[in-house]
C-alpha positions in Angstrom: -27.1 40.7 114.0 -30.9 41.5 114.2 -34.5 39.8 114.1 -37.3 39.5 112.6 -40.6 39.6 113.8 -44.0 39.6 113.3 -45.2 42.9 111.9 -48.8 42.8 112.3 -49.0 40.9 116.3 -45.0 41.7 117.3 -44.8 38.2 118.1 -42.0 35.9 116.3 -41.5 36.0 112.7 -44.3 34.1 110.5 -43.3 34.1 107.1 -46.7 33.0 105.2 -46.4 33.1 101.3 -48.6 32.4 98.6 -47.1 30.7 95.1 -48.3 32.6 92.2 -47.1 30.3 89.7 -44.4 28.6 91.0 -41.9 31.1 90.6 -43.7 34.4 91.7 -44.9 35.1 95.4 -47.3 36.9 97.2 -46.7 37.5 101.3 -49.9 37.2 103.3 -48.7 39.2 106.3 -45.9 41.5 106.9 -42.8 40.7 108.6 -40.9 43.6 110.6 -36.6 43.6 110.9 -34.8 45.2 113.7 -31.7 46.0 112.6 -28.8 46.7 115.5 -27.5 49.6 113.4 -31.3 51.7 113.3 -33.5 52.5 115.8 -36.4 52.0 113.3 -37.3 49.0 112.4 -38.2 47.5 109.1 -41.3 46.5 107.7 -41.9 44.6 104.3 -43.5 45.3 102.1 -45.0 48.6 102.3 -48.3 47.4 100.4 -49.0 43.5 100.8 -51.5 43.8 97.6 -48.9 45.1 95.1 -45.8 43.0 96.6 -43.9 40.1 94.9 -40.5 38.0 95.3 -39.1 35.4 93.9 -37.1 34.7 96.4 -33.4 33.9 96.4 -32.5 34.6 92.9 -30.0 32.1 92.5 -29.0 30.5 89.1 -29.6 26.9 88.4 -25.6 26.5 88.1 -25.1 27.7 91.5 -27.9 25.9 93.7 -25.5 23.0 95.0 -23.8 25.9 96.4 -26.5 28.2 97.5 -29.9 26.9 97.3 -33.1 28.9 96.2 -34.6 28.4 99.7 -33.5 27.7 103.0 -33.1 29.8 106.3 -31.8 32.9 104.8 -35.3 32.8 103.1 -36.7 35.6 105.2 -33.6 37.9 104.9 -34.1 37.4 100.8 -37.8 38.3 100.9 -36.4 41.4 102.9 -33.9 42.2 100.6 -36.3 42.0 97.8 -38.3 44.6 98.9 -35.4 47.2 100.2 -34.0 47.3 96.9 -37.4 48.4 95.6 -38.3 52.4 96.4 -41.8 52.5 98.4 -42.0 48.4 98.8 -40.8 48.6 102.5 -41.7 51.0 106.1 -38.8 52.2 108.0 -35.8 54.3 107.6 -35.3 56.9 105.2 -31.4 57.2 105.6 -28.3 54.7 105.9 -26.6 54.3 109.0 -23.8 56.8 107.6 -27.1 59.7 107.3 -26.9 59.2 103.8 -30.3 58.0 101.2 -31.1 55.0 101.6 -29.7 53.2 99.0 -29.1 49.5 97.1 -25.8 49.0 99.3 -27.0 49.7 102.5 -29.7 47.2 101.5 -26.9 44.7 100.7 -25.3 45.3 103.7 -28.9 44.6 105.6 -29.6 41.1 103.7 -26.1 40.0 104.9 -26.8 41.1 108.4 -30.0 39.4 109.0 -28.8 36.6 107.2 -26.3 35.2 110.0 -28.8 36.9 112.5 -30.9 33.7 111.1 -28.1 31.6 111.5 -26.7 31.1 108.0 -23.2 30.1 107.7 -20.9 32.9 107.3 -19.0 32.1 104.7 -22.4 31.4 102.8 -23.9 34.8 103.6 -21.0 36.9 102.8 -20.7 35.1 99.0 -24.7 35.7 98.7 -23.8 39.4 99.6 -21.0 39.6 97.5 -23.1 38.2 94.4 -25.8 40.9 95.0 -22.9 43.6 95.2 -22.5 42.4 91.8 -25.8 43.1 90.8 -26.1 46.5 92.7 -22.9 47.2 90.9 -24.3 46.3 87.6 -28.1 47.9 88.0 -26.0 51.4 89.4 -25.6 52.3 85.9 -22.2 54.0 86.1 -19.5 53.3 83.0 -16.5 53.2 86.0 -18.0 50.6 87.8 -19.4 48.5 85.2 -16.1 48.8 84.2 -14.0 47.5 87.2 -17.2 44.6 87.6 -16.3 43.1 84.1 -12.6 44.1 84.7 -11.8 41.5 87.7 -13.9 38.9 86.9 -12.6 38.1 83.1 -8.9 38.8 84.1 -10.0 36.2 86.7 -11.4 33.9 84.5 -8.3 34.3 81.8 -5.9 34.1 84.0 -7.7 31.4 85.2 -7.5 29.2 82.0 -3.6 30.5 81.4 -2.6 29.2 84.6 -4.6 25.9 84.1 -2.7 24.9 80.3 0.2 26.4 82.3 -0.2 23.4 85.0 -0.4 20.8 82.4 2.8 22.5 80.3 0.8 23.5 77.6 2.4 27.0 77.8 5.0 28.5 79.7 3.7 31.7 80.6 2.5 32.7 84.2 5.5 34.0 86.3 4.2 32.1 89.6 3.2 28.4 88.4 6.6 28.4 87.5 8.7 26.2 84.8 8.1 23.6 82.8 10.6 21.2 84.8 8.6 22.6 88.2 7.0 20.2 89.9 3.1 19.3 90.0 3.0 19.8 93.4 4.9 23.4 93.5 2.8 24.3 90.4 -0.6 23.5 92.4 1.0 25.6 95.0 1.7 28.2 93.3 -1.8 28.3 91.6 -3.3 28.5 94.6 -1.3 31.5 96.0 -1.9 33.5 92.5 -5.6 32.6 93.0 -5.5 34.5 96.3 -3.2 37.2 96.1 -4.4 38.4 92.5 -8.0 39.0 93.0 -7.5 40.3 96.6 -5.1 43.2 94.6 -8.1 43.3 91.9 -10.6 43.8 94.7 -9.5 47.0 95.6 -11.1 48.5 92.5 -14.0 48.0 93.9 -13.9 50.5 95.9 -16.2 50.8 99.3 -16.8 47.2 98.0 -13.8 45.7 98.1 -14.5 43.3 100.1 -17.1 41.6 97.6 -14.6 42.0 94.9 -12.0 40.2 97.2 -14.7 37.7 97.6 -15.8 37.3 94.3 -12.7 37.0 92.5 -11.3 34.2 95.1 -14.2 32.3 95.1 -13.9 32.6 90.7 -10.9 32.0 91.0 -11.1 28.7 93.1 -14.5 27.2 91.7 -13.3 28.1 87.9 -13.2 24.5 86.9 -16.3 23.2 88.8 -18.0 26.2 86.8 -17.1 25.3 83.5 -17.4 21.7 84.2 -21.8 22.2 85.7 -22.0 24.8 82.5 -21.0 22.3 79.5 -23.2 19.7 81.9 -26.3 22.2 82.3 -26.0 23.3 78.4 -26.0 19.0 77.4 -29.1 18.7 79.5 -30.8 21.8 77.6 -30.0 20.9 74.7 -31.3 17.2 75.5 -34.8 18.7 77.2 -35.0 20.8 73.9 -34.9 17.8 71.5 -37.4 15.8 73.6 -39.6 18.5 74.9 -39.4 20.9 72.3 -38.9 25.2 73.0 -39.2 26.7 76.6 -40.1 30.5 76.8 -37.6 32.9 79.0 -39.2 31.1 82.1 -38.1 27.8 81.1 -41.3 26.7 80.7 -41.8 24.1 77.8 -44.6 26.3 75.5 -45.9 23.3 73.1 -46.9 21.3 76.5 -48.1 23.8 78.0 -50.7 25.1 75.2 -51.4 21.3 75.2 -52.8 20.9 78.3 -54.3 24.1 78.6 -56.1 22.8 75.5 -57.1 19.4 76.8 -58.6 21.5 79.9 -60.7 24.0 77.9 -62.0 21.0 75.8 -62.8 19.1 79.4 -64.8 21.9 80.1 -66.6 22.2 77.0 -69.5 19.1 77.9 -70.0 20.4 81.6 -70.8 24.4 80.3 -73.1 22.5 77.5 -75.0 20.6 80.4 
């Protein structure tokens, strides 16, 4: 599964970061990756003075399911340099001889994250969601394409086969009839939430498996989803009214200028003096 180590002394791994401004960081030393699939290792970042990461990029909707920090924090640090031409030292080639790539740093972020003993299940929905974003960032029509393709029929389906349950409609073949019963429609739910994105997955391609993954885990956490997202849009519109507009950050502009303000005028008597 690989290791990580200390670049600079080869000891064990020491992960020293610097906060920016809370959302930014800076490393303070190097951290080195030996992968079981190169005989190079890796080294991140390339240039410590230019380097920054925010970490695990996970949105606020998601965190009671993957946190922003934990012990796969190394392996995000080393993802977020791989993805990044010039940020990182080592190999110049996948392990298939090909360029190395956004995938093959997927496929590395997954690997050293149960190498630091993240749960399995966690790491391979962490590397499925930055499939997603490989898949999105490649640029291709096709693949955008197949991306958007599983996860709305997911979604629709989704919602169809929810008003289905509670005999609003009568349309999806497999939750059955309106006289079926609650249990055999649950059932039956649950099989279609399986079987139809595992079929959808394969459109994926090479990453099938993250489309499998994906459109299961949609598919299954569709009504927690919705449910945190009308919750998370209350609470914004709430921390609007009281606190007034937040730039792209989330940070709430009027206080800010405020007490940046209150510290320039603080400063005022002592440069008098």
């Amino acid at each position: 599964m690989g290791e990580f180590f200390d670049a600079q002394e080869g000891g064990p791994l020491r992960l020293e970061l610097r906060s920016i401004d809370g959302r930014d960081f800076t490393l303070l030393r190097q951290i080195g990756f030996r992968s079981d699939h190169y005989a190079e290792c890796f080294v991140v970042p390339a240039d410590l003075r230019r380097f920054m990461t925010d970490l695990a990029s996970v949105p606020a909707l998601f965190t009671w399911l993957v946190p922003k920090s934990g012990d796969f924090l190394p392996a995000a640090v080393l993802h977020d340099a791989l993805v990044r031409p010039g940020a990182f030292l080592g190999p110049d080639t996948d392990r298939d001889g090909q360029p190395f790539a956004r995938p093959e740093a997927d496929r590395i972020f997954r690997e050293a994250m149960i190498g630091l003993g993240t749960g399995r299940v966690r790491a391979w929905l962490m590397w499925s969601a930055v499939s997603m974003s490989t898949m999105w960032h490649s640029g291709k029509a096709w693949t955008r394409a197949v991306l958007i393709g599983l996860l709305g029929t997911v979604t629709v389906l989704g919602v169809l086969a929810t008003l289905d349950f509670f005999n609003v409609i009568d349309l999806v073949p497999w939750m059955g009839g309106q006289d079926t019963p609650w249990w055999q429609k649950l059932l039956g739910g649950a099989v279609g939430a399986v079987v139809i994105p595992a079929v959808l997955g394969a459109s994926w391609g090479r990453l099938w498996r993250a489309g499998v993954i994906t459109g299961v885990a949609l598919a299954f956490l569709l009504h927690v989803t919705v449910v945190l997202a009308l919750l998370v849009g209350a609470y914004r519109v709430v921390e609007r009214i009281v606190s007034g507009p937040a730039n792209h950050e989330g940070v709430r502009v009027e206080d800010k200028a405020r007490a940046e303000q209150r510290v320039r005028l603080d400063r005022v008597p002592a440069d008098e003096e």
